[in-house]
N, C-alpha and C positions, 0 to 999 in steps of 0.2 A: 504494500500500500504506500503508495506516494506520502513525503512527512508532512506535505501540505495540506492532503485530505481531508477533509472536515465532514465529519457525519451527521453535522445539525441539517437536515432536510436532507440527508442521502436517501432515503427511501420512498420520500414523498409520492413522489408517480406511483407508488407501488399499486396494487390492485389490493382488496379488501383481506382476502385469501389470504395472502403472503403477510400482510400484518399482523392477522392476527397468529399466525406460524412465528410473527418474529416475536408477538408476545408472549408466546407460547414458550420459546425459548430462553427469554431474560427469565421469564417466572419458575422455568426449569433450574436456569442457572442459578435465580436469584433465593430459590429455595433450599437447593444444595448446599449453598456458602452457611445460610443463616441458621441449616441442620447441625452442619459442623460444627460452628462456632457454638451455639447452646449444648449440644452435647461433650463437646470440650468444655464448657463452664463447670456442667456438672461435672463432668469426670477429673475434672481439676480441683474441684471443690470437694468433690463427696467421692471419691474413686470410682474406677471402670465398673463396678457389679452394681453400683448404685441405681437404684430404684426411682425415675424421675415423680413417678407420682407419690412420692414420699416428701417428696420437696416443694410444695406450692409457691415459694418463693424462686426459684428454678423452673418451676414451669411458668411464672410469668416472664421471664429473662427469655424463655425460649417462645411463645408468643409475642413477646415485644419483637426480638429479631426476624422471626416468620414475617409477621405484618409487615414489616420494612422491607425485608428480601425477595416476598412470594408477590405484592403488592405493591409497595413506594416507587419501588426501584423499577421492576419492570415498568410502571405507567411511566416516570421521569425517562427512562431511556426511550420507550415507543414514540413519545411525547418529542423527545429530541433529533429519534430518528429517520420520524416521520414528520416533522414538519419542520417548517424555517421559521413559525413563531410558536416556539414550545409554551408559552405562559399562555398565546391564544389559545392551543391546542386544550389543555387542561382548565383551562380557562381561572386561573388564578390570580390574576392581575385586579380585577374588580374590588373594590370594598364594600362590604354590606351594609346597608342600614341599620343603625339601633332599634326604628323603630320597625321595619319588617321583622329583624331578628324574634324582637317580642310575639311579633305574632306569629309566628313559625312558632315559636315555645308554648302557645295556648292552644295554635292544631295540634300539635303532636299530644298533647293530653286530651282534645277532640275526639281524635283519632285513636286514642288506646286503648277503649274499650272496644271499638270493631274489630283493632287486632286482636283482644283475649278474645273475643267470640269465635272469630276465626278458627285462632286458637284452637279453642276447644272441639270444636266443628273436626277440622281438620287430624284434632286423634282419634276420632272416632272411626277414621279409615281404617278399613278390611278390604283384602285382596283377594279374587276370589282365590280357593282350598289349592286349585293347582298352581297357582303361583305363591305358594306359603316358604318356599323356602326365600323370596325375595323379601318377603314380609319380614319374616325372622329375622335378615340382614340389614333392614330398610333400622326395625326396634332396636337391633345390636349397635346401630351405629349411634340413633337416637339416645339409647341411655348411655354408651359410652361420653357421649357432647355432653350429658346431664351430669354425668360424675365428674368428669374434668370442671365444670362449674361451681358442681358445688366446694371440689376440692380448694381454687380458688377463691370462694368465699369462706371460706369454713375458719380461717385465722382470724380473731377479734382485732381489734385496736384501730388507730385513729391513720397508722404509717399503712396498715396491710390495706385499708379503705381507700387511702390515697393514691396506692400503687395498684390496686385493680381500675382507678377512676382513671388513671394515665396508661395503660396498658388496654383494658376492655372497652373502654368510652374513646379519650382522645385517639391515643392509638389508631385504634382500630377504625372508629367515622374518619379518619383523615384519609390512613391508606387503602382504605377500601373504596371510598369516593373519589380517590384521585384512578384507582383502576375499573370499576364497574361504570360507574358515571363519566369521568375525565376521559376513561381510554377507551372501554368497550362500547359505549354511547357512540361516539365518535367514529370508531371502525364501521362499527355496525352501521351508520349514515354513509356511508360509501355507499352500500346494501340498497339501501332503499331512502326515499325523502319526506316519504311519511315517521311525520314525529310518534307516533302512536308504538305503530311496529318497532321503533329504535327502542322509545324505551321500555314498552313493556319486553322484551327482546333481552334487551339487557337486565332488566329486572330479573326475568326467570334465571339468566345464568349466575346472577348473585342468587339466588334461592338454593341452587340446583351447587352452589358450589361451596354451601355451608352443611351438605352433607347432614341434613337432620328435615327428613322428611314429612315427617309428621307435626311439624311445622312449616312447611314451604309454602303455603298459601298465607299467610300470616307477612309472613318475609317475603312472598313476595308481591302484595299489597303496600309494603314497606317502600319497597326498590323500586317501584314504580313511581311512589309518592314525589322518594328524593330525585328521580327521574325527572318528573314531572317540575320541580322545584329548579333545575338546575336549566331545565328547556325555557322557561319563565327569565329567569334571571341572569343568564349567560356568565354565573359566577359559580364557583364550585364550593365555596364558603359558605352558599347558603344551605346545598344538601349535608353538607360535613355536620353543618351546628345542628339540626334535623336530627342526622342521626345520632349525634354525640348525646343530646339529649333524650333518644330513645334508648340508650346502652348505660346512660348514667342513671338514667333513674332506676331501672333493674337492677343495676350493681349497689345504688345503695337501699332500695327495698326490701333487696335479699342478703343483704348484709346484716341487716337489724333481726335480733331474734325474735322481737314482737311482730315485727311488720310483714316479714317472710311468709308466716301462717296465713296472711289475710287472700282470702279468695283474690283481690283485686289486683294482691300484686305477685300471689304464685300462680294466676291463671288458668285454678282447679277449680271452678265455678259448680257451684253443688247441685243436684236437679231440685233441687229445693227455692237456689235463686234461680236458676237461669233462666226462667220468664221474667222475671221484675230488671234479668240483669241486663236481656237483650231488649227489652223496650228503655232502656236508659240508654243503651249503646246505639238504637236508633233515632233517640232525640239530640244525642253528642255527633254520630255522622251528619243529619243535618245540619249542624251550627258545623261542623267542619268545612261540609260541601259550602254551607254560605260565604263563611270565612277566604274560605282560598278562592272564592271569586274575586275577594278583593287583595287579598295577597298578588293573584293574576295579573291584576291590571298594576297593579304597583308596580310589580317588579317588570314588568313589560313596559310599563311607562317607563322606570327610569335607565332601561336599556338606550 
């Protein structure tokens, strides 16, 4: 390679296919490095036989580098090497409003009882008998996501709270919004120029790629929202703070041992409520659905 080369926009021409092949490959690469490196943390720390689910503070080290190497990284390099304006590409440049932010913080609490309904809706899935051994894989993978959570929440204190809030919240709304929204929105608009297909498009493969099925209609209600939030506002700051605040209020909901228990914030809706629960969750969708018409026009106006 010539030492003059520069790969800011070398692949721009490319066709949609090959991008996302090349995304395909930073998130190979960028996976690899960040397995290493946490597994060396631990093995440096606790020795080679050492048992990571022993260590919830190790496995947040090793989710914090995931989300940077399987997510940051791959969107910033696609971002760089597909286009000649990476800040446009990602769309990061913009500032958000105070006062949209606000209301982006009162949808998402709008909006969170349709997700628990969902929720619930959605484990009530059964597959038909001949497909049971996919079922069984689909539950294994489901409760395995659920142990690693709780294992992560399971330490008391004010530092273990803070460091799920920066690893599970910021973390994670950052780098996942800069690759589901910032990079695969974007490819996928190569695809086609209906805004609809891109993002719900993109939304399933964030659903599809958190590998906990029996929630994917939930999340992917979600990915569609910040989809929809980021198509509005040509800023990717505004999906991130969206989801940072759907990740943070679960992290400290289920952090508290009173609060945990409560139907509203572990999602386990009793048949007891769940008629009073779902006509509340229908009167908060509509104040949603009103709300983000004018979220819409705001943030389309101040494009």
């Amino acid at each position: 390679m010539p030492e003059n080369m520069n790969l800011k926009g070398f692949y721009a021409g490319k066709p949609a296919l090959f991008q996302i092949f090349l995304l395909l490959l930073f998130m190979l690469a960028g996976g690899f490095i960040s397995s290493v490196l946490g597994m060396g943390v631990l093995f440096l720390t606790h020795g080679v036989k050492a048992d990571i689910y022993q260590y919830p503070g190790i496995m947040r080290t090793l989710q914090f580098l995931s989300s940077i190497g399987m997510f940051l990284f791959p969107a910033i390099a696609v971002a760089w090497t597909c286009s000649n304006r990476p800040s446009w590409y990602l769309s990061i440049k913009k500032t958000p409003n105070v006062r949209i932010m606000l209301l982006i913080l009162i949808s998402m609490y709008l909006f969170s009882p349709t997700i628990t309904l969902t929720g619930v809706l959605n484990k009530q899935m059964e597959l038909p008998s001949i497909l049971a051994p996919i079922e069984n894989w689909m539950r294994t993978q489901e409760d395995a996501a659920e142990h690693m959570t709780e294992l992560l929440l399971s330490e008391g204190g004010i530092l273990t709270l803070l460091s799920n809030l920066i690893v599970i919240a910021v973390t994670a709304a950052i780098t996942e919004e800069f690759l589901f929204r910032g990079t695969i929105q974007r490819i996928i608009g190569k695809w086609s120029p209906n805004h609809h297909i891109i993002i719900w498009s993109a939304a399933f493969i964030f659903s599809a790629f958190h590998m906990q099925f029996f929630g994917f209609i939930p999340r992917l209600l979600l990915g569609a929202y910040f989809g929809y939030l980021l198509y509005w506002s040509k800023c990717i700051w505004i999906p991130v703070f969206a989801h940072f605040v759907n990740n943070a209020t679960a992290v400290i909901g289920m952090s508290n041992s009173r609060w945990k228990n409560l139907e509203l914030v572990s999602g386990d809706i009793s048949d007891a409520h769940l008629l009073s629960f779902a006509s509340m969750a229908f009167v908060t969708l509509i104040s949603f659905i009103i709300l983000n018409k004018y979220i819409r026009k705001e943030l389309i106006k101040g494009n």
